[in-house]
C-alpha positions in Angstrom: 31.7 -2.4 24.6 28.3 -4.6 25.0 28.3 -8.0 26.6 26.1 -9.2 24.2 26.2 -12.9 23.1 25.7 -12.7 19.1 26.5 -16.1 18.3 23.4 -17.6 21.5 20.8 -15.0 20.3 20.9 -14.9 16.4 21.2 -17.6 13.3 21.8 -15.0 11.4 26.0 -14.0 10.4 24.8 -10.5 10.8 22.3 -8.0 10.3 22.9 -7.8 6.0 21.7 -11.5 6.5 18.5 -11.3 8.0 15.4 -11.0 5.7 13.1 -9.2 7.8 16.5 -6.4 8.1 17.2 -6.3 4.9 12.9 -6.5 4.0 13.4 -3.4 6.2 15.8 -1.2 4.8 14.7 -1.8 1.4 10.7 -0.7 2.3 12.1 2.4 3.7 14.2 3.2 1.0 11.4 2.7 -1.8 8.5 4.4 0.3 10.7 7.5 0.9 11.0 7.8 -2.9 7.3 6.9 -3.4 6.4 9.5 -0.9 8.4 11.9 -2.3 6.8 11.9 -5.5 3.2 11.2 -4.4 3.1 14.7 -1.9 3.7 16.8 -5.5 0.4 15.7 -6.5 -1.1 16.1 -2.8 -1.3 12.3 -1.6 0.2 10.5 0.8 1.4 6.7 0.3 -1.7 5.4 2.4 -4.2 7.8 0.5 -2.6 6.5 -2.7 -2.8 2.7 -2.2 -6.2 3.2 -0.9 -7.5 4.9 -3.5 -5.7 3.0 -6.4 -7.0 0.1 -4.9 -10.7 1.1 -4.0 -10.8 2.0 -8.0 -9.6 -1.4 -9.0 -12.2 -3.4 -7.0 -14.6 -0.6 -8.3 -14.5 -1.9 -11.2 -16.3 -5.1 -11.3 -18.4 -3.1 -7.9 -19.7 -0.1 -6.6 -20.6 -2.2 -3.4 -17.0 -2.5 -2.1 -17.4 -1.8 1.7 -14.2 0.0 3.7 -13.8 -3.5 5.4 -13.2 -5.5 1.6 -11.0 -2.5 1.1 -8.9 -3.3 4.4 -8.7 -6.9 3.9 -7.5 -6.2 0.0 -5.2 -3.7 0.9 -3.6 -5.9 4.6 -4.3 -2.2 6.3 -5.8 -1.6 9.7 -9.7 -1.2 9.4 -9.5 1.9 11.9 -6.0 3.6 10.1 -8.6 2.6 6.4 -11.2 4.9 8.3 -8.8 7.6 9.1 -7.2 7.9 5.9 -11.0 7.5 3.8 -12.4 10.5 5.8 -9.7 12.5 4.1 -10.0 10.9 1.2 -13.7 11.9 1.0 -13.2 15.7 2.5 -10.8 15.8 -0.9 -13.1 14.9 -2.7 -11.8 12.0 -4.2 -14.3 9.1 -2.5 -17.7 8.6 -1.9 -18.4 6.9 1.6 -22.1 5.9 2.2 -24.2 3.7 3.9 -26.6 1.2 2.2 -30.3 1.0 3.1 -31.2 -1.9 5.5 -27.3 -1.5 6.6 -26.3 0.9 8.6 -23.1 -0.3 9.8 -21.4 -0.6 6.8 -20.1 2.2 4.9 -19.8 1.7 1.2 -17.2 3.4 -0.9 -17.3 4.8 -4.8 -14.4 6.7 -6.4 -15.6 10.0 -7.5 -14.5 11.1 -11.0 -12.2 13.5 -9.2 -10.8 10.9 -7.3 -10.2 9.2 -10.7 -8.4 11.6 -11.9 -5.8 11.8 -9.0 -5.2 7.7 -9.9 -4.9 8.6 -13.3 -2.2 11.1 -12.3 -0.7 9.0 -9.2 -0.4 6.0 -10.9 2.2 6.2 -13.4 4.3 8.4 -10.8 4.1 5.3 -8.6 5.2 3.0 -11.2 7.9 5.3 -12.6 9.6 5.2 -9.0 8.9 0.8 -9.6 10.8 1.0 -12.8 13.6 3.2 -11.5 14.1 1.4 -7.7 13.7 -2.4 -9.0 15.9 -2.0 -12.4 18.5 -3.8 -11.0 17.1 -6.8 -10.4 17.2 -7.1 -14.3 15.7 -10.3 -15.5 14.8 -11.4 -11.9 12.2 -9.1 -11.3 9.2 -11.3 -11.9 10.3 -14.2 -9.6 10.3 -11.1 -7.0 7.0 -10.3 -7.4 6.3 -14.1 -6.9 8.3 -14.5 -3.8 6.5 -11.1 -2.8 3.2 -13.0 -4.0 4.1 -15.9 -1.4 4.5 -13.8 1.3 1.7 -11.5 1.0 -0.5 -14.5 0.7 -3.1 -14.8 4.6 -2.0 -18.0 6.1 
């Protein structure tokens, strides 16, 4: 038995009390279904999100660079590197530099990679529908507590 002084270290009744726990447990549990389903069609959750998101800015640019990318997505710029070099030896992005800028790498989905978010996409938000169904009526003030928390500051 531990000497540990719950009640001097902790505000929190227990651990099924604490937010960031509970935040926790319920990311792994979602992921590992989102993962699941993602590695039949050959991506994996960072590949998806990347992608999925590098087409939606696409859409209004083709001049969205790998840091926008980072910053829109909350994902390390180096792990965003990583996980684009596959991307791109998949064939699914486009990576190059600009004339007069030859630092920053510029990204385009290719119509192959448009495909694979064709596909991905509604597996990802099948899993959504299935995992947050029990929050009923409440699932849109989620996303806005979700909203709140995501938000830089």
């Amino acid at each position: 038995m531990s000497n540990i002084h719950w009640e001097k270290i902790t505000h929190f009744e227990g651990p099924e009390y604490s937010p960031g726990f509970l935040l926790w447990q319920v990311s792994t549990k979602w992921r590992r279904q989102i993962e699941v389903a993602l590695a039949k069609i050959g991506l994996t959750h960072p590949q998806f999100v990347l992608l999925a998101s590098l087409g939606w800015l696409n859409r209004k640019s083709s001049d969205t660079s790998q840091v926008e990318l980072a910053r829109h997505c909350k994902t390390d710029i180096t792990m965003t590197s990583q996980v684009l070099r596959t991307l791109e030896k998949k064939g699914y992005v486009h990576r190059k530099l600009k004339d007069g800028n030859q630092r920053t790498k510029f990204l385009t989905v290719t119509e192959k990679g448009a495909g694979m978010i064709e596909k991905a996409i509604p597996l990802v938000e099948s899993i959504d529908q299935q995992f947050f169904k029990r929050l009923d009526t409440k699932t849109r003030k989620f996303v806005e507590l979700l909203q709140a928390l995501a938000l830089d500051g």
